[in-house]
C-alpha positions in Angstrom: -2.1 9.1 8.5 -0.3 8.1 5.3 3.4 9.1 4.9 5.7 8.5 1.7 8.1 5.4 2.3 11.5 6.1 3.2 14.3 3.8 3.3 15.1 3.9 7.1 11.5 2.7 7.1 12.4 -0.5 5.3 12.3 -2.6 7.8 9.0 -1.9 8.9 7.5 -1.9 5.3 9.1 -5.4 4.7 7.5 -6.4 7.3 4.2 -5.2 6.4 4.4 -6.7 2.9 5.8 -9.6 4.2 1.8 -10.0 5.0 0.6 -10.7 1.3 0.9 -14.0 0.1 2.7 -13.5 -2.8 5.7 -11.4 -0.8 6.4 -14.4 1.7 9.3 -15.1 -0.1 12.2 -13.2 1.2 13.9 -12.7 -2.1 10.4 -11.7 -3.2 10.5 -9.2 -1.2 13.2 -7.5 -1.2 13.1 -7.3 -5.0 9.6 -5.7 -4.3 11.1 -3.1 -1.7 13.7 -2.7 -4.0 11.1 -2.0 -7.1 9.5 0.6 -4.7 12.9 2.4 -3.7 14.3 2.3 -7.2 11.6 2.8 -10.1 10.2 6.6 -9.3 6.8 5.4 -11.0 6.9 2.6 -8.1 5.3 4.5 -4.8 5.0 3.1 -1.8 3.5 4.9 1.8 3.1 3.3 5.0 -0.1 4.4 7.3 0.5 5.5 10.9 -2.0 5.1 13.7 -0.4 7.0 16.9 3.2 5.9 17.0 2.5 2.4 15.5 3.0 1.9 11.6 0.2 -0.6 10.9 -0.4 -0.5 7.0 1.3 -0.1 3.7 -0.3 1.0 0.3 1.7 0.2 -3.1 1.1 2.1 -6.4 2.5 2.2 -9.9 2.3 5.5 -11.9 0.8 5.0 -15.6 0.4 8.5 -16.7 -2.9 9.5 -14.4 -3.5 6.4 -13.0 -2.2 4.8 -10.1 -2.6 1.3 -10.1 -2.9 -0.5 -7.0 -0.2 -3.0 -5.9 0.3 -4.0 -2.8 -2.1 -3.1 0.2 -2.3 -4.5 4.0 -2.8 -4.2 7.3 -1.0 -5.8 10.0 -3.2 -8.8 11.3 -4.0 -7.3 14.7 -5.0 -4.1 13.4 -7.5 -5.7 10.5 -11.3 -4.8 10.6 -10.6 -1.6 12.1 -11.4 -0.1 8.6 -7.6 1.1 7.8 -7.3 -0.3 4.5 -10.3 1.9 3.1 -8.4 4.6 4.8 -5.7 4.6 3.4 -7.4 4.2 0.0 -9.1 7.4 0.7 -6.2 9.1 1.8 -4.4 8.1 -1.1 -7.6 9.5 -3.4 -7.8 13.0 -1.0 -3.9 13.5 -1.4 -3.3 12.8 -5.3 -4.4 13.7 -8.3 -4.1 10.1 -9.4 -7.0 7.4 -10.5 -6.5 4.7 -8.6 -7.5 1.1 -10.4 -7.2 -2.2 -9.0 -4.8 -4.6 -10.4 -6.2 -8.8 -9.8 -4.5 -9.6 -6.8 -6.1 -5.8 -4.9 -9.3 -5.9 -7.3 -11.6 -7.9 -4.6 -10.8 -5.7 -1.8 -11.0 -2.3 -3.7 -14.3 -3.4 -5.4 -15.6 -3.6 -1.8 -14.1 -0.5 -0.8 -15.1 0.8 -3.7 -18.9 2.4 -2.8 -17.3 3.9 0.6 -14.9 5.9 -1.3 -15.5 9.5 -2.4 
């Protein structure tokens, strides 16, 4: 299930990000959690399997587009299929286009024919 970010979820999206390469860096990161919290065309929504938060999808608003940001899955949880979940959660609950950006391109390209 995806679920809008909220800030007494921090910790856990941190964590979450803290799984891309480029958001190793904990100053990194916390500018990136503070982009999502602060800039209302900066979205971010964690995905929930049972009680266990185990993904993280990042957007930026430009007019009908939503271009991709961040996305990952927590290492155990990976090949389970939860990242083209949550991208088609994303399309089902918005009215948003969602584009790749070059660090998410690769993984949405192969996504890409499985979404509707």
């Amino acid at each position: 299930m995806l679920i809008a970010y909220k800030p007494f979820n921090q910790k856990i999206a941190m964590g979450l990000l803290s799984f891309m390469p480029k958001e190793k860096d904990l100053k990194k990161l916390q500018k990136t959690i503070e982009q999502y919290e602060e800039d209302p065309e900066w979205k971010l929504y964690l995905w929930q399997e049972e009680a266990d938060f185990v993904g993280v999808l990042g957007i930026k608003l430009q007019g009908e587009e939503a271009l991709l940001q961040h996305l990952c899955v927590n290492p155990s949880h990976r090949q389970e299929g939860i990242g083209k979940k949550m991208l088609q959660a994303f399309k089902e609950q918005t009215a948003y286009q969602l584009k790749p950006t070059k660090e998410t391109k690769a993984f949405y390209q192969a996504c890409e024919s499985e979404l509707v």
